[in-house]
C-alpha positions as CSV (number, residue, x, y, z in Angstrom):
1,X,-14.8,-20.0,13.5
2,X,-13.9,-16.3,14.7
3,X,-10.8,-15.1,13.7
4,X,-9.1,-12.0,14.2
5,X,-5.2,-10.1,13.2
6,X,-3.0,-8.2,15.3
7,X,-1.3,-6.1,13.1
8,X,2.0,-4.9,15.0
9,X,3.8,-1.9,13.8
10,X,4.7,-0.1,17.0
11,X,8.5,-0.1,16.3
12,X,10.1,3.5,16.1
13,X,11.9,2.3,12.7
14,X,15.6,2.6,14.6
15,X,17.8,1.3,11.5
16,X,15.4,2.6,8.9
17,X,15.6,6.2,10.3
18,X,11.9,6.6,10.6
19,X,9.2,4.3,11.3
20,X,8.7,2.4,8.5
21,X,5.5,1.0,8.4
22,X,4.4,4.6,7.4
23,X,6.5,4.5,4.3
24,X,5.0,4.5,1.0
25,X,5.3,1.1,-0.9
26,X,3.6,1.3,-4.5
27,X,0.6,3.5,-3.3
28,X,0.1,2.4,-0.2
29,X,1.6,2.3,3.2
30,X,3.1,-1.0,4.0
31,X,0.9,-0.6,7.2
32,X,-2.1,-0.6,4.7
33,X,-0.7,-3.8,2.7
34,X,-0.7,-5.7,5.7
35,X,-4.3,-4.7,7.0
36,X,-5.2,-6.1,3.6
37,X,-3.8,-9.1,3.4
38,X,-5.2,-10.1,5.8
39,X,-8.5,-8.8,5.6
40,X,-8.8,-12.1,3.4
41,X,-9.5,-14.5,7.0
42,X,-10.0,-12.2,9.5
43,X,-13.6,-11.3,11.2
44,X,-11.8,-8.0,12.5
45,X,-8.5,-6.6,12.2
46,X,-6.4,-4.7,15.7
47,X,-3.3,-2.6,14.5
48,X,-0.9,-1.8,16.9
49,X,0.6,1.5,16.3
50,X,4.1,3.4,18.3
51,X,2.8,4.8,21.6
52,X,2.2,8.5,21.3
53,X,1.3,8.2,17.6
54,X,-2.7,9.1,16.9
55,X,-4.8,6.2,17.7
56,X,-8.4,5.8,17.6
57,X,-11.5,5.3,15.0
58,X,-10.6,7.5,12.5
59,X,-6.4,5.9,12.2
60,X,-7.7,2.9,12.0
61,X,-10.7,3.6,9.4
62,X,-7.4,5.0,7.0
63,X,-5.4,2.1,7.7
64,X,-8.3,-0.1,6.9
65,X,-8.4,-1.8,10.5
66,X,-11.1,-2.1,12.8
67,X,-9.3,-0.5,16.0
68,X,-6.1,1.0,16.4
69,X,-4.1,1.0,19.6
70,X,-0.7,2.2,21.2
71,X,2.0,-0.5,21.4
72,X,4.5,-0.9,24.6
73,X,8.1,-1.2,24.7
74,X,8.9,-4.4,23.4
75,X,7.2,-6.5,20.3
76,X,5.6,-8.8,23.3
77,X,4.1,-6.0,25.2
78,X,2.4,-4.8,21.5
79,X,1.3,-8.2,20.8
80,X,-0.4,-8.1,24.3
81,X,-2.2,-4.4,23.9
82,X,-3.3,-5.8,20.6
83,X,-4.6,-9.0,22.2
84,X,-6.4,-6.7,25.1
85,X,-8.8,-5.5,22.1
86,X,-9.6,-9.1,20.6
87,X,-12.7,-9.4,21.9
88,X,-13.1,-12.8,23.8
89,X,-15.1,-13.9,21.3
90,X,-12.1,-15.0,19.1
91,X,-11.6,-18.6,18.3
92,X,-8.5,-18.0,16.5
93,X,-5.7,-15.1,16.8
94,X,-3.0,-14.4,14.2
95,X,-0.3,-11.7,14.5
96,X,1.6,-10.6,12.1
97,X,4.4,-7.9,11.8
98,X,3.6,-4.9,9.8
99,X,7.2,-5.0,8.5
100,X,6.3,-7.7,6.1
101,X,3.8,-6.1,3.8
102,X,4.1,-8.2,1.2
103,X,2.6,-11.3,2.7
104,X,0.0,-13.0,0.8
105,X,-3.7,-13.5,1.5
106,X,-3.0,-17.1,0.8
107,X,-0.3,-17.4,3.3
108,X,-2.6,-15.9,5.9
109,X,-4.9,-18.5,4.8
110,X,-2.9,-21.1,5.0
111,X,-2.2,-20.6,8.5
112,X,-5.3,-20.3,9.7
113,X,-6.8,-23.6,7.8
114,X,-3.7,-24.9,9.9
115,X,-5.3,-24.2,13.2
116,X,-8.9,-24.9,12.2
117,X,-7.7,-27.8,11.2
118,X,-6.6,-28.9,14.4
119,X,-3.1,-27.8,15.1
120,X,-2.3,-25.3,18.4
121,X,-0.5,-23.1,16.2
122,X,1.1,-22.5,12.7
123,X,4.2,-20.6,11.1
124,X,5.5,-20.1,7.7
125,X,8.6,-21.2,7.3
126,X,11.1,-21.1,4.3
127,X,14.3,-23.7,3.8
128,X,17.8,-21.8,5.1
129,X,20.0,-22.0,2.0
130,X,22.8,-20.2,3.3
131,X,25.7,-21.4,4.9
132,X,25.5,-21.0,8.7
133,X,28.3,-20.3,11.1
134,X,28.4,-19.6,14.7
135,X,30.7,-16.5,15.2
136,X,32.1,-15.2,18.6
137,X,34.3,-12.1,18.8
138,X,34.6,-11.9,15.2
139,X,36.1,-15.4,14.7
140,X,34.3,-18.4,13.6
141,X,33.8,-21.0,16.4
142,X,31.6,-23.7,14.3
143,X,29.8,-24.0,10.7
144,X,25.8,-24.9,11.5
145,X,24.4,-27.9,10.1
146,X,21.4,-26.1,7.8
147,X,19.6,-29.9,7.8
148,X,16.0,-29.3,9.7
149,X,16.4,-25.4,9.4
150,X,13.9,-23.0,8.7
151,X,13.9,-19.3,8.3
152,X,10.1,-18.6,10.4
153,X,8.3,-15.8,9.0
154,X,4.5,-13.8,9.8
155,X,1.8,-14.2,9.8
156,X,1.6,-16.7,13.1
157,X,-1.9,-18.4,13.9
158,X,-3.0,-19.7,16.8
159,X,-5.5,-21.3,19.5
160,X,-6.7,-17.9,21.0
161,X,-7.1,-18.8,24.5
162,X,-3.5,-21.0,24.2
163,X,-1.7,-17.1,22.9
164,X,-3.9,-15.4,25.3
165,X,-2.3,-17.9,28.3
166,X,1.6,-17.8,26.6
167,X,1.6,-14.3,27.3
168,X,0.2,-14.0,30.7
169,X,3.5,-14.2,32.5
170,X,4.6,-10.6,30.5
171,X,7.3,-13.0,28.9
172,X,9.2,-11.1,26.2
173,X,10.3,-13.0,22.8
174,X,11.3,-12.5,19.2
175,X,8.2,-14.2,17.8
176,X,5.0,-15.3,19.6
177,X,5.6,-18.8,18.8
178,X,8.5,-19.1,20.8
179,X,6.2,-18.2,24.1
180,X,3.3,-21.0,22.6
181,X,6.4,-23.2,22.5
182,X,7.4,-22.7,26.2
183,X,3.8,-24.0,27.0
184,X,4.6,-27.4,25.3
185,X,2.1,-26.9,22.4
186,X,3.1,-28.0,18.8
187,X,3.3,-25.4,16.3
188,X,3.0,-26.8,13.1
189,X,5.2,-25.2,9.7
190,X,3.6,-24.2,6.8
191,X,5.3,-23.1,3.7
192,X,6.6,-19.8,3.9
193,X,6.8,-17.4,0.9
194,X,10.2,-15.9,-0.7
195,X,9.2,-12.4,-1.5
196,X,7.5,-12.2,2.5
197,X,10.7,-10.0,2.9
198,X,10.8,-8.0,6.4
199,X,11.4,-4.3,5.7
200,X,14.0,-2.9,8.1
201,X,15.9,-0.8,6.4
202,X,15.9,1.6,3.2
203,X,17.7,-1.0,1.0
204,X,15.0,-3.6,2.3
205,X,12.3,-1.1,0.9
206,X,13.9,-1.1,-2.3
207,X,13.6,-4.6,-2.8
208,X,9.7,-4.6,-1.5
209,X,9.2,-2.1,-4.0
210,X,10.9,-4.3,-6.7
211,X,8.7,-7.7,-5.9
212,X,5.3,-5.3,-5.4
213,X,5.9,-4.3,-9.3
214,X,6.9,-7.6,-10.3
């Protein structure tokens, strides 16, 4: 079964001060950790960079992709530029953010067995331990029951042509699972991974760096 990755790391890196996916995390860039990772399933690998940035053969040879391409203004308009250079062929379509460079080859695995298996899509989740409450204007209106809750991390897999129709109507979302869900499909969790941190800012790198020695 064809599978292919949509790395996206087209944000400008706001709360970071720079974009972050070019920062260095134990020798590589975390852009390059990602591309790795999931080199492990993936018949070919699209990264989506910040429009304006160099694109093209020789970007993504460094990066270790297969194609590089420029992003849009949202996550869901990079997720679809990425998607416009899957070639048709696809069976299977995972995207994953390239502000989580320390996911695993397994997990990225895991995922995908997910979907060949049978599923319409799968996430990594991890159990919420936190205490949860619902704030408005500063004040706490109501403590969130954590029972049922996961924290959903990247990488996402999916039915290709079921992602290719969930973002069709130019929808915009905070993950690409919430636009699958819309459609009525079943997205299945899988076990998510603790040290999958998201980087977004310079403490956040700190800590990556910490777990990439470990």
């Amino acid at each position: 079964m064809s599978v292919w990755v949509v790395v996206v790391a087209a944000g400008s890196g706001q709360r970071f001060g720079a974009p972050k996916q070019f920062a260095q995390l134990a020798g590589r860039t975390m852009v390059q950790w990602a591309v790795d990772a999931a080199r492990g399933v993936a018949d070919g690998v699209v990264l989506v960079l910040p429009a304006g940035e160099d694109t093209g053969v020789g970007v993504a040879r460094r990066s270790g992709a297969d194609v590089s391409v420029p992003g849009g203004d949202t996550r869901a308009a990079s997720v679809r530029a990425g998607l416009a250079a899957v070639p048709g062929s696809a069976e299977v379509i995972v995207v994953h953010d390239g502000a989580r460079p320390l996911a695993s080859p397994a997990l990225f695995g895991a995922v995908v067995d997910a979907v060949t298996g049978g599923a319409d899509a799968a996430v990594p989740g991890v159990a919420v331990t936190d205490t949860l409450k619902r704030v408005v204007d500063g004040a706490v209106t109501a403590t969130v029951a954590r029972d049922g809750l996961v924290a959903v991390q990247t990488p996402q897999a999916f039915r290709a042509e079921l992602l290719r129709r969930a973002h069709e109507g130019g929808a915009d979302a905070t993950d690409d699972a919430t636009l699958v869900e819309a459609l009525g499909a079943t997205v299945r969790v899988v076990p998510g991974d603790p040290r999958n941190i998201k980087v977004t800012t310079a403490a956040d790198l700190e800590v990556a760096q910490a777990l990439a020695m470990s």
